[in-house]
RONULUM-482503 format. One record per residue: residue in three letters; x, y, z of N, C-alpha, C in turn. Coordinates in steps of 0.2 Angstrom, whole numbers, plus 5000, padded with zeros to 4 digits. Example, Ala and Ser with C-alpha at 12.3 -4.5 7.8 and 13.67 -1.06 7.14 Angstrom:
2
ALA506649725039506249785039506649845039 SER506449895035506849955036506450005039 
***
This chain:
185
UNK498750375026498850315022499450335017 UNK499850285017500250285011500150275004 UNK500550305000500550284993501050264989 UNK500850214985501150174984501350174974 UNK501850174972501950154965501850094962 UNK501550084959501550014955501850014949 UNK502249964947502749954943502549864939 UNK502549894932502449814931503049824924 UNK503249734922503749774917503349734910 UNK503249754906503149744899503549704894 UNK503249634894503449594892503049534889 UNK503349464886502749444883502349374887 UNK502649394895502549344901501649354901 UNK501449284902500849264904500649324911 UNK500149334909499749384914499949374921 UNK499849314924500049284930500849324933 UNK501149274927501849324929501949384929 UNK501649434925501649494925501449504933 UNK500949494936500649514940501349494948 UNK501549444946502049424951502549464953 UNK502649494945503349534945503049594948 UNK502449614947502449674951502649714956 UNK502949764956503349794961503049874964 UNK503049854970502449924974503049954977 UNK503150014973503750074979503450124984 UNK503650114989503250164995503450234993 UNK503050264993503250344991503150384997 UNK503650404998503550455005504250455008 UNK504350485017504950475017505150395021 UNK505750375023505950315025506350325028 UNK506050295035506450295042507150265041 UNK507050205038507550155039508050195034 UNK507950225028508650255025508750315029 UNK508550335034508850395038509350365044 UNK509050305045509750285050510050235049 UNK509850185044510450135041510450145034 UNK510650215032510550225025511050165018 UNK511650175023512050105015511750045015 UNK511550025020511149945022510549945018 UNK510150005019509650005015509750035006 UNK510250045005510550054998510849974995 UNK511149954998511249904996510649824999 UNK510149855001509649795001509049804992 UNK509149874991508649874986509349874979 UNK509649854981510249844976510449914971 UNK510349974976510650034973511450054972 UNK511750004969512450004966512850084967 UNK512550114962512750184963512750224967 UNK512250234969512050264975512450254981 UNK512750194982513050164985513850184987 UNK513950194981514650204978514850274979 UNK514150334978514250394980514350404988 UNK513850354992513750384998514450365002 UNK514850305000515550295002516150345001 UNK515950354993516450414990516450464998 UNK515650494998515550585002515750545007 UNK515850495013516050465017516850485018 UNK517150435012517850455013518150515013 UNK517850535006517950625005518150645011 UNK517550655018517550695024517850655028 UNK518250585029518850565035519250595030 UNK519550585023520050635022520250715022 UNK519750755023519750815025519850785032 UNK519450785036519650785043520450775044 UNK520550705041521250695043521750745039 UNK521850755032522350805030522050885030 UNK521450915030521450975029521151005034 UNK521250965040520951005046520551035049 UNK519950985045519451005046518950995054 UNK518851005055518451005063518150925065 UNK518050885068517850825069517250835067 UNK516750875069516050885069515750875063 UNK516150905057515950915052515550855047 UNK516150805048515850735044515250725044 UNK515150715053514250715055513850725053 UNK513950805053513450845053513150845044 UNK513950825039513550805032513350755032 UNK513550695034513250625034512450635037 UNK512450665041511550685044511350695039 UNK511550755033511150805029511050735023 UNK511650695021511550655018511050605018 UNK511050595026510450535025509750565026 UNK509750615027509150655026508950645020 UNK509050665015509150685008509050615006 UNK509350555006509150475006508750465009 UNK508450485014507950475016507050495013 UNK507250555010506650595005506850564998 UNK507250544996507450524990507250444988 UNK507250414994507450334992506950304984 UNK506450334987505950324981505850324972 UNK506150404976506350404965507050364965 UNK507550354968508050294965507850244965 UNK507450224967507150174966506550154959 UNK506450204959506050214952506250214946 UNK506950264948507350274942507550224941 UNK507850164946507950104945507550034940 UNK507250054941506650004940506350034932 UNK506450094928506250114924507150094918 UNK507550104922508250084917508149994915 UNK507649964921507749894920507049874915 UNK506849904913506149904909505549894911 UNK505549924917504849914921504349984917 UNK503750004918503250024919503150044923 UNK502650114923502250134930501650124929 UNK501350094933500550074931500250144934 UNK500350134941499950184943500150214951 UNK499650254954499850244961499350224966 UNK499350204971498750174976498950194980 UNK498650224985498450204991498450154998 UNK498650145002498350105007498450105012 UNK498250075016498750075027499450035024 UNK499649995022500249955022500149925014 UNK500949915014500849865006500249815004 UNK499949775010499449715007498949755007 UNK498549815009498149845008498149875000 UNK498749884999498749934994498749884991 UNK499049824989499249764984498649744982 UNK498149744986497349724987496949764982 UNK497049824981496749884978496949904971 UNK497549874970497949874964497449814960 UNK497749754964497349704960496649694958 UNK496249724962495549724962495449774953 UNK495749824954495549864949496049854942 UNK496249804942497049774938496849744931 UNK496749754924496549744919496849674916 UNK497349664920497649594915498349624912 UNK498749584908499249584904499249664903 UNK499849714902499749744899499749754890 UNK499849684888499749694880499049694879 UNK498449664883497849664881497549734881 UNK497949764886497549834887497549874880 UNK497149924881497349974876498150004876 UNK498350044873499050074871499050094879 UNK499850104880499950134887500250194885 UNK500150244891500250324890500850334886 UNK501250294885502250294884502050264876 UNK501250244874501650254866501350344860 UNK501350334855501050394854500550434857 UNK500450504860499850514863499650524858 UNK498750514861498250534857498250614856 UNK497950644851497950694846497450764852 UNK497650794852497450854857496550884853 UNK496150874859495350894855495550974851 UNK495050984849494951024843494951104846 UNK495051134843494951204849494051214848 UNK493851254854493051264851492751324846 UNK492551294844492251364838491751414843 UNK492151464840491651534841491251544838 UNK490351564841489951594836489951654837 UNK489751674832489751764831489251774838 UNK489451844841489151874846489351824854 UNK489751794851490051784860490651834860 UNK490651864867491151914869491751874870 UNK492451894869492851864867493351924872 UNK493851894876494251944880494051944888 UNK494552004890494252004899493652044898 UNK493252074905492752114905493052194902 UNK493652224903493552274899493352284894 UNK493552254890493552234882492752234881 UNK492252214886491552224882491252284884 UNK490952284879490452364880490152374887 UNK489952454888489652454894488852454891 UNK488552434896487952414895487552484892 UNK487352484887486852534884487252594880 UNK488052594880488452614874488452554869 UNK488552584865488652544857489552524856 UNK489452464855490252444853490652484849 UNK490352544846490952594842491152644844 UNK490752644851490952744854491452714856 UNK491852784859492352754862492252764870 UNK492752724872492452714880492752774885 UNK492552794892492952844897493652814897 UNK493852874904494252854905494252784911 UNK495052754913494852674916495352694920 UNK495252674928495752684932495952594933 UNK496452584933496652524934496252494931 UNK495952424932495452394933494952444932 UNK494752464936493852474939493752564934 UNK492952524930492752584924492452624928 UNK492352694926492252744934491452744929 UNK491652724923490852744919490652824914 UNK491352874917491552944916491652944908 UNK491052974906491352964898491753044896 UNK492153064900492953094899492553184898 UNK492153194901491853264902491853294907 
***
């Protein structure tokens, strides 16, 4: 099963249109950016990214043609490059969507997007102004540490007594870890 990003963006659009805008990113890798990597940069309108992969492009016919570099070379980094797009496409895409004011709802699950689409929705609260606070405004306050009652052993196992000595004698000798029991005579 794939897993899926849910992205909604926060705003003061009727519940309906929030749910329309919703945008489900496939998280995993991506065939299609491994072998038509700019076609797929410029279908999800990654501008930059785009801009980079032409730059590393030319970069390498200009070394081949002025610095002599071996024909093979360009290849063999355009492969590594689209490899690399191809494990990435998602968080550029993420990162895309979070510069444009989107949210992450969540992540799902499914066989295909209308599976996962189906499972978002089912479990989907409305609006997100109605919900409670979203993780992105102040967090809630960290619970309280727990109180110690007197007589709880506190520490690892060396630190407590051996059974049937009194917590004031002092203890043998300790070979690493393990108490041989040897009270040093």
């Amino acid at each position: 099963m794939a897993s899926w990003i849910v992205f909604t963006r926060n705003d003061d659009a009727a519940a309906d249109a929030v749910a329309d805008r919703a945008v489900f990113v496939r998280d995993g890798f991506s065939w299609l950016a491994l072998l038509f990597g700019p076609v797929v940069l410029l279908w999800h309108g990654l501008w930059l990214a785009f801009g980079v992969y032409v730059a590393i492009a030319v970069g390498l016919q200009l070394a081949v043609m002025f610095a002599h570099v071996p024909d093979a070379v360009p290849s063999i980094v355009m492969t590594g490059v689209n490899v690399l797009l191809a494990l990435d496409l998602a968080v550029l895409r993420t990162r895309k969507l979070v510069r444009q004011g989107y949210v992450e709802e969540t992540v799902v699950s499914g066989r295909n997007r209308i599976a996962a689409e189906q499972r978002f929705f089912d479990q989907w609260q409305g609006h997100p102004a109605s919900r409670p606070a979203s993780r992105h405004a102040t967090p809630p306050s960290p619970p309280a540490p727990p109180v110690l009652r007197p007589g709880l052993i506190e520490g690892p196992p060396s630190w407590r007594p051996v059974q049937g000595q009194a917590s004031g004698q002092p203890r043998g000798p300790v070979i690493g870890s393990l108490d041989t029991g040897n009270s040093g005579a």
